[in-house]
C-alpha positions as CSV (number, residue, x, y, z in Angstrom):
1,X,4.6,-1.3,9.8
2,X,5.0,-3.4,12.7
3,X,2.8,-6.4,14.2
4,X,0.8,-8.3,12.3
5,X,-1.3,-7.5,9.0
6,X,-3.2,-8.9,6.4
7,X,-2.1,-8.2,2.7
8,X,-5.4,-9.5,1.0
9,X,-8.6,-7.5,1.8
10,X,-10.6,-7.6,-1.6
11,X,-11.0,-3.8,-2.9
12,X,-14.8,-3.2,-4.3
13,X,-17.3,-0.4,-4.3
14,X,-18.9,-0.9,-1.3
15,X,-17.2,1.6,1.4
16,X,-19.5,0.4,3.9
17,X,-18.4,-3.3,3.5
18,X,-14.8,-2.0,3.4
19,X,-15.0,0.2,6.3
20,X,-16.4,-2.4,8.3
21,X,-14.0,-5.0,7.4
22,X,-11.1,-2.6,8.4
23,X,-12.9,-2.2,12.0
24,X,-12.9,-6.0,12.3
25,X,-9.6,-6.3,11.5
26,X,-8.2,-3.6,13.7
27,X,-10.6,-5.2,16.5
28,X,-8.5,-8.7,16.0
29,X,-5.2,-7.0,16.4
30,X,-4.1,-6.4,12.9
31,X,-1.8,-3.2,12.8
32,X,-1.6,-3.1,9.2
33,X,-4.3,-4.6,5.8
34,X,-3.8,-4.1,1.8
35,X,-6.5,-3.6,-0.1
36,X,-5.9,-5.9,-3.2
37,X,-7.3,-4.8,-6.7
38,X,-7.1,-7.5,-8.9
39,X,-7.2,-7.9,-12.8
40,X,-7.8,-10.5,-14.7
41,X,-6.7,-10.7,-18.3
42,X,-8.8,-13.4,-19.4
43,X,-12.2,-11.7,-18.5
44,X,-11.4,-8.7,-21.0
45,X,-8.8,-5.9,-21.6
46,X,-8.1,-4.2,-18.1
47,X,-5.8,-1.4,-17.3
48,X,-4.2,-0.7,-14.1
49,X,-5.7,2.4,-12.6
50,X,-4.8,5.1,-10.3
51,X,-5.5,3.9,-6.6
52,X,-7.7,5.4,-4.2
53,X,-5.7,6.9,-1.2
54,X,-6.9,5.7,1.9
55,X,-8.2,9.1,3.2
56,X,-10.2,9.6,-0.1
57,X,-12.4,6.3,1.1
58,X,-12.4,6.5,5.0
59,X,-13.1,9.6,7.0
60,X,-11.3,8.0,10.1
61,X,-9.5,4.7,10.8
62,X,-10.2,2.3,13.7
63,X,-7.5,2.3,16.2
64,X,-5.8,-1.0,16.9
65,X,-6.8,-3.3,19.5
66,X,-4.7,-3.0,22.4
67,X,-2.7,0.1,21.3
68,X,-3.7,3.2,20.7
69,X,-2.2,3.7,17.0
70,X,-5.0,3.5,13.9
71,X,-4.8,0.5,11.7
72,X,-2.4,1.1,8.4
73,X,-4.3,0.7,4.7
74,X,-1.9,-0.3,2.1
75,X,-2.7,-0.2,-1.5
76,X,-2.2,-3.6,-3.5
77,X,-2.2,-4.6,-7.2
78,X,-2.5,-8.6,-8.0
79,X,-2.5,-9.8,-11.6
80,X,-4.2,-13.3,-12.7
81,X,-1.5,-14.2,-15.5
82,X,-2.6,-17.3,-18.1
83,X,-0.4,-16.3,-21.1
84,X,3.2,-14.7,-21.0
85,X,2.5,-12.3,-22.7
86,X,0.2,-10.7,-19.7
87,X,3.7,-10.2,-18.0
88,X,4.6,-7.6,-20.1
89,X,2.2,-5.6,-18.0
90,X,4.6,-5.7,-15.1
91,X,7.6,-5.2,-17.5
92,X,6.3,-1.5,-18.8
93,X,7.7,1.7,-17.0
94,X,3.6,2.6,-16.3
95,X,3.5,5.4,-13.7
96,X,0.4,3.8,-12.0
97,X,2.0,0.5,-10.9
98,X,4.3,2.6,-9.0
99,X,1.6,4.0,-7.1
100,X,1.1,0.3,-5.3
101,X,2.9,-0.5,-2.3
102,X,2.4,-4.6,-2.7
103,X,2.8,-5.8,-6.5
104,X,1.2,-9.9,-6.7
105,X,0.7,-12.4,-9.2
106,X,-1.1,-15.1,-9.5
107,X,0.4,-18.2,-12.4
108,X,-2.1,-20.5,-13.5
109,X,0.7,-22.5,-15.6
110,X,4.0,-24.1,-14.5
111,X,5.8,-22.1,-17.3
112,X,4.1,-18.7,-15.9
113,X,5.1,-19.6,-11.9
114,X,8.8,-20.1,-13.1
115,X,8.2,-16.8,-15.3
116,X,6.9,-15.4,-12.1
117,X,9.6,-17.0,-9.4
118,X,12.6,-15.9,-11.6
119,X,12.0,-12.8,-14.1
120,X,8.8,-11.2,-12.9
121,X,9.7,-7.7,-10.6
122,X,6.7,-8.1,-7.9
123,X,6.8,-8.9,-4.3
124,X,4.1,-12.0,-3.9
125,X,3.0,-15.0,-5.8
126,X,-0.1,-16.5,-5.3
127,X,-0.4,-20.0,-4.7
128,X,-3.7,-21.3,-5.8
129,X,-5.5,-23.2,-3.1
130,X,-9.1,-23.2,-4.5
131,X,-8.5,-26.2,-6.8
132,X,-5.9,-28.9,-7.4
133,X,-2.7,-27.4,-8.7
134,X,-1.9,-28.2,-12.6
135,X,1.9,-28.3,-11.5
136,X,4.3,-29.8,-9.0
137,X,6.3,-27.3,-7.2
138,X,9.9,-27.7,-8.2
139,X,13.1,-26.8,-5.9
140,X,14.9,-24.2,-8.6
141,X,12.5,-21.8,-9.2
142,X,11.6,-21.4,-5.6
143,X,14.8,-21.3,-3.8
144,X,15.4,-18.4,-6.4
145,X,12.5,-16.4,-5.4
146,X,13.6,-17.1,-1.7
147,X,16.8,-15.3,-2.6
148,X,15.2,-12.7,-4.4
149,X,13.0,-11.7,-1.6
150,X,9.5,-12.8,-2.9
151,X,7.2,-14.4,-0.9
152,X,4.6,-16.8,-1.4
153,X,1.2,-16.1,0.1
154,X,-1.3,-18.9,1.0
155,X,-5.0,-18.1,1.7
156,X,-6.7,-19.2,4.2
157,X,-10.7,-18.1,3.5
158,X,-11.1,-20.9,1.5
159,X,-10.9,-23.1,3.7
160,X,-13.4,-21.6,5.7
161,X,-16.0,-21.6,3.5
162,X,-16.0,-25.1,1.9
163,X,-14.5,-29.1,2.6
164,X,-13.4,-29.8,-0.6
165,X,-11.7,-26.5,-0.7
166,X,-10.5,-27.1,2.2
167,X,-8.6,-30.5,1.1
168,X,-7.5,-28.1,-1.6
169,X,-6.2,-25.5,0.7
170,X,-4.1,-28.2,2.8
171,X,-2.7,-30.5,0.2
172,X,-1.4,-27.2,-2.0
173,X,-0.1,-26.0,1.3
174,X,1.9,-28.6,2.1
175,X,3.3,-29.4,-1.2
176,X,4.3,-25.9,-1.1
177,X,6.3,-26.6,2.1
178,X,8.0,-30.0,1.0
179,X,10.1,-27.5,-1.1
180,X,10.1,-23.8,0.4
181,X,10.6,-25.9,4.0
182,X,8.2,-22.8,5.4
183,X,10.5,-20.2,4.4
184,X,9.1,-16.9,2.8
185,X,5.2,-17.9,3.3
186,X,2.4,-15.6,4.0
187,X,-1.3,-16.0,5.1
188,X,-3.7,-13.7,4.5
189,X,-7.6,-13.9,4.3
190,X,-9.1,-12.5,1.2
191,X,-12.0,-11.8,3.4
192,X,-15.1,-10.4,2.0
193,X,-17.5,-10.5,5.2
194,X,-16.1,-9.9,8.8
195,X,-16.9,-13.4,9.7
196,X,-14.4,-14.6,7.3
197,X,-11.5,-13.0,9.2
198,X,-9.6,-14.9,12.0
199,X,-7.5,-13.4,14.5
200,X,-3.2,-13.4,13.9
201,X,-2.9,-16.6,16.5
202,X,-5.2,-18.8,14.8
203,X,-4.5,-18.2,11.3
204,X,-0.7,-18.8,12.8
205,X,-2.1,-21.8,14.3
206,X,-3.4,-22.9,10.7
207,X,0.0,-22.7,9.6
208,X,0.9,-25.8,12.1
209,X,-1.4,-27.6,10.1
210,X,0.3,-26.5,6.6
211,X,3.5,-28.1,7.7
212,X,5.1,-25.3,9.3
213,X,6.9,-24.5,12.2
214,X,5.5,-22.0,15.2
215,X,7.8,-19.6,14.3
216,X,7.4,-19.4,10.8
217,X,3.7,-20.1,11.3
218,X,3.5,-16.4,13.4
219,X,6.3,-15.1,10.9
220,X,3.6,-15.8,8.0
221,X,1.2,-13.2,9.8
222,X,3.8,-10.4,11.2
223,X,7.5,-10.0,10.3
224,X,7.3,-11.6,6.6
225,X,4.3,-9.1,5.7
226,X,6.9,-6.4,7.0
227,X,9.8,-7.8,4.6
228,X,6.6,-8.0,1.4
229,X,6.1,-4.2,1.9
230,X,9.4,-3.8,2.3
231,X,10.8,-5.2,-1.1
232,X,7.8,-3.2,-2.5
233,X,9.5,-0.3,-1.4
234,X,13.1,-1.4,-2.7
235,X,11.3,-2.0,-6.0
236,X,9.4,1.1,-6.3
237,X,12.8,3.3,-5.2
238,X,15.3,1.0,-7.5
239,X,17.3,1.3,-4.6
240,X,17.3,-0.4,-1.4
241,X,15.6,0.2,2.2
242,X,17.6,0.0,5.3
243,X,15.6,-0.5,8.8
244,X,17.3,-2.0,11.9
245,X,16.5,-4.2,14.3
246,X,17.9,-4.4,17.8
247,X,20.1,-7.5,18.8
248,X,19.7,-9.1,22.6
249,X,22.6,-9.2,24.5
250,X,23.4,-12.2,25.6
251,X,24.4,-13.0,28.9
252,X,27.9,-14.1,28.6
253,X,28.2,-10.7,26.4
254,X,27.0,-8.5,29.2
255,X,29.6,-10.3,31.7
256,X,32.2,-9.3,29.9
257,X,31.8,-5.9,29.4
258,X,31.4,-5.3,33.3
259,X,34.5,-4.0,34.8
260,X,36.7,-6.1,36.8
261,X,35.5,-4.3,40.4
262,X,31.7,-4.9,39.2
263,X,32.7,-8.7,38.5
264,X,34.6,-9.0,41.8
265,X,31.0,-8.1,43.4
266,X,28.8,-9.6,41.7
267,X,31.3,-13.4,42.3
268,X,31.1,-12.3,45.8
């Protein structure tokens, strides 16, 4: 997966809505969306079932905007946890949470985000940004899931949708990055209409008004999404994933490795 994706496309019945959400999103330049099934303990007993593989739902992909590749559908499971004991979910061998490529969790305690930061094998946390957080974030728990390699993913729909969830959105967001200082953040939509979504370069513009950097604001929507589906498929091999990345040459590099006639010219 390369470019820039959005990890939270809510999973439902409705192909059409689906299908037409996907075209949107490949229209605005994302290479890559995960379709999130989520489950919610407190609503009633919920297993984790087998998920649908994206050529079972769509006859044909949309091709990227400005490439000629088709967008990427990943497959992603998010559990709403509001008891410990919900974590033992994630704990079990069950053959089906293997099948997801992006594993999330959303605490809605203090106790259950440190659960979550330290313990819990999954690849996102969700920060809550619908409501006033019941918690202060605390530096610990964090920079462990930093060195872990989970990331923290901030919505941004929202936002959109309503002012006081917009205060919400922004006050959660920056207490977030008083203690992660932007690192390991990513921004997705949760879009359930196609006027809900917003292209890469303003929802990396949003993430100037979080706090963050312009780097790690565009890193939120591109290479940290890479490094999320990434740990996913450490933790569903128990291994490790190895992809490279080609190093520029600096210029003081490349004169030294020109041979003394080429040197004599080019001082010339």
């Amino acid at each position: 997966m390369a470019g820039f994706a959005d990890l939270n496309l809510p999973a439902g019945p409705d192909k059409k809505g689906l299908q037409s959400l996907l075209e949107a999103a490949a229209r605005l330049g994302y290479s890559a969306v995960a379709l999130n099934h989520v489950i919610d303990f407190k609503e009633k007993k919920q297993e984790i079932v087998k998920p649908a593989s994206p050529s079972e739902l769509f006859p044909s992909l949309p091709i990227v905007q400005g490439t000629s590749k088709r967008i990427k559908v990943l497959n992603r499971l998010t559990l709403i946890v509001s008891d410990p004991s919900h974590c033992n979910l994630l704990r079990s061998t069950s053959a089906n949470i293997r099948l997801y490529d992006i594993i999330a969790v959303f605490p809605k305690t203090e106790k259950l985000f440190h659960i979550a930061c330290t313990t819990l094998d999954v690849d996102l946390v969700c920060i809550n940004v619908t409501e006033k957080l019941p918690f202060y974030f605390r530096r610990p728990p964090v920079n462990v899931a930093i060195d872990r390699g989970i990331y923290f993913e901030l919505l941004y729909t929202p936002a959109i949708k309503d002012s006081t969830m917009r205060r919400y959105t922004i006050s959660n967001a920056i207490s977030l990055m008083q203690i992660c200082k932007g690192k390991n953040i990513v921004m997705s939509s949760a879009a359930e209409r196609p006027l809900e979504l917003r292209g890469p370069y303003d929802v990396a513009n949003l993430g100037l008004l979080f706090g963050m950097s312009e780097s790690e604001a565009k890193a939120a929507v591109s290479t940290n999404c890479r490094a999320t589906l990434l740990h996913g498929e450490t933790r569903k091999s128990a291994c490790g994933v190895v992809y490279t990345v080609k190093k520029p040459r600096k210029v003081e590099e490349e004169e030294t490795t020109l041979p003394a006639c080429k040197k004599a010219k080019t001082q010339a």
